[in-house]
C-alpha positions, 0 to 999 in steps of 0.5 A, spaced: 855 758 920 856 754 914 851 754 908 847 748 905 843 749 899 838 744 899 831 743 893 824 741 893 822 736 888 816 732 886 818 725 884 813 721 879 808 726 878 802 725 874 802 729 868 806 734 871 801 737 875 805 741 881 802 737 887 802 730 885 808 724 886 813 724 892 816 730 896 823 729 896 828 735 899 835 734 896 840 737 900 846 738 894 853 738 898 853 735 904 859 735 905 861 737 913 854 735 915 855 728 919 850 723 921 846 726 927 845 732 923 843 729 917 838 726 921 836 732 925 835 736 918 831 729 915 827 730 921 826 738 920 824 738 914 819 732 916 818 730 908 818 721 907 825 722 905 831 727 905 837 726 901 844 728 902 848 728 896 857 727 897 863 725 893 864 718 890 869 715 888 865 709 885 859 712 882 857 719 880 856 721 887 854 717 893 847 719 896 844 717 904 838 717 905 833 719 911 826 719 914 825 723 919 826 717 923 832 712 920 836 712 914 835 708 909 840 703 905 835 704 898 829 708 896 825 709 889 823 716 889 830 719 893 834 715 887 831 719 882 830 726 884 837 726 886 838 723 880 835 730 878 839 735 882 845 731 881 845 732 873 843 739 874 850 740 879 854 738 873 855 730 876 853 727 871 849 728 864 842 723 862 845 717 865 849 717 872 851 712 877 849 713 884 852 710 890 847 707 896 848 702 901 845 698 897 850 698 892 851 702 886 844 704 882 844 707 875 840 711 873 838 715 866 834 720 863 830 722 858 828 729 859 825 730 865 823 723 865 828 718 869 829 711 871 832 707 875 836 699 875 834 695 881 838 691 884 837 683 884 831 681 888 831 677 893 824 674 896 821 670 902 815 666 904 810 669 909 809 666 915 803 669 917 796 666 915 793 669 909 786 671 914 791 675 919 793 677 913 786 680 911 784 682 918 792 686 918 789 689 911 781 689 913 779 684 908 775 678 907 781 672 906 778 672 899 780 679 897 788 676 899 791 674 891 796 669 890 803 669 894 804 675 898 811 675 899 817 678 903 821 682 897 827 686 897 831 691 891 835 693 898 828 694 902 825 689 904 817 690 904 812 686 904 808 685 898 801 682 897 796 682 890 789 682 891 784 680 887 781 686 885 781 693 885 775 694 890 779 690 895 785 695 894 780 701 895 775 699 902 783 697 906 783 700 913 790 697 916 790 696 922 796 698 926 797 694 932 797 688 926 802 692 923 806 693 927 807 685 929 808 683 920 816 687 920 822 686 916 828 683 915 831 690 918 825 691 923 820 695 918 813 694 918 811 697 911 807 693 907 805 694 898 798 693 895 796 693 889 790 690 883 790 690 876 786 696 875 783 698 867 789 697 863 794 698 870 795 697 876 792 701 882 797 701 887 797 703 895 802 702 900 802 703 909 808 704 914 806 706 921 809 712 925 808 712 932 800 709 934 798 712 926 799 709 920 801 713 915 800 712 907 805 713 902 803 717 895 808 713 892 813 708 893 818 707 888 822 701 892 816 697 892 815 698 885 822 695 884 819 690 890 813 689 885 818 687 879 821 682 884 815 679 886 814 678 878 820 674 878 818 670 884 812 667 880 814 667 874 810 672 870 811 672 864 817 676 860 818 681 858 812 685 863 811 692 863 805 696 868 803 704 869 801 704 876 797 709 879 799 711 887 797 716 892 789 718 890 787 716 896 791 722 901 790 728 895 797 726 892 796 723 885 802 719 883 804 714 876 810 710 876 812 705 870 815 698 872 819 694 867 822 687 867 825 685 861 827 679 858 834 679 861 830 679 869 833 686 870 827 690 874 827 699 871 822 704 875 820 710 872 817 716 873 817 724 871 821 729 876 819 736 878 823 741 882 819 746 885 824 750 889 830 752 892 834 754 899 838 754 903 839 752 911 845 755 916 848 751 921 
């Protein structure tokens, strides 16, 4: 039965403590593993997201990701934790190449700390009224800031500013609302955020099934959020800490950055917490 060795890592941890950021299970040469497997082994190891890393000609390595669910064509926290294990297996040195569906991602480190480079952004209105908005998010419409908008990096993802960091602690989705707010691709995930002390507090909601579930950090929507700041013309350069995932026990920091030149970096620290294999 062949063999696939696989690690567990933490992606965007606050202050390397060993239960904070982002689980991510990296399956190291996934070579011979086809779709439905893959699939399968997303699913059995029931993480937000399992990654397989395979050959490429274009980059460093070339890299699908799963949910338990579907794959997915771009990913924050699956991007840098396999960055991770793809340094640790010799594929590249602190700065890599990454080869998704999305396009090629570069990426780079220092020490255990990596970034990322999104894509170019796109972004559109929505269409929704700002008070089924609220009545979605379990708000007033004056807690709903300016401009929610549609932002994609390579997952489109629905980002909305409130307008305080009360309004980002009391949200209560509602699921049946969610459900009928989708995606470009036919997702229903929605990022909200608030300044908060010298940062931003950020949380971000998908459903499974009739739950909606809460992620402790969501590096896409990070790089959406660097979108949505293009989008309005912030002023550049900015750069912001954000704190994600106190709210479910899974304290997670993530540094956004969009230069003077329009390009949008996420960052975070990476931690593996563990390794093994699966016989198939």
């Amino acid at each position: 039965m062949p063999r696939y060795d696989y690690r567990i890592l933490n992606v965007f941890t606050q202050a390397r403590g060993t239960f904070t950021g982002n689980p991510l299970c990296v399956v190291e040469r996934a070579q011979g593993l086809d779709e439905a497997r893959m699939q399968a082994l997303a699913l059995q190891f029931n993480l937000s997201e399992t990654t397989f890393i395979l050959p490429s000609e274009r980059a460093s390595a070339r890299v699908r990701i799963f949910t338990p669910a579907y794959e997915m064509p771009f990913a924050g926290h699956p991007t840098l934790g396999t960055a991770h294990v793809c340094r640790a297996l010799g594929l590249g040195g602190d700065r890599l190449t990454l080869e998704l569906p999305a396009g090629i991602i570069p990426v780079s480190a220092a020490g255990e700390r990596w970034t990322l480079q999104a894509q170019e952004p796109t972004w559109r209105e929505l269409q929704e009224p700002r008070l089924a908005l609220a009545a979605m998010l379990g708000l007033e419409s004056e807690d709903i800031g300016e401009r929610p908008l549609w932002v994609s990096v390579g997952t489109e993802q629905l980002i909305v500013p409130l307008t305080s960091e009360a309004a980002v602690r009391r949200i209560r989705v509602r699921g049946d609302l969610l459900a009928h707010m989708q995606s470009a691709q036919g997702h229903a995930q929605v990022y909200v955020f608030a300044p908060a002390g010298t940062g931003l507090l950020a949380r971000f909601f998908f459903p499974v099934g009739n739950a909606v579930l809460e992620d402790p950090a969501t590096g896409s929507a990070t790089a959406n959020l660097g979108g949505w700041c293009l989008a309005t013309g912030r002023t550049l350069p900015c750069e912001f800490e954000i704190t994600q995932g106190e709210h479910i026990g899974r304290p997670s920091s993530l540094r956004l950055r969009v230069d003077a030149e329009r390009r949008i970096f996420v960052s975070g620290e990476v931690l593996e917490l563990g390794r093994g294999s699966v016989n198939l």
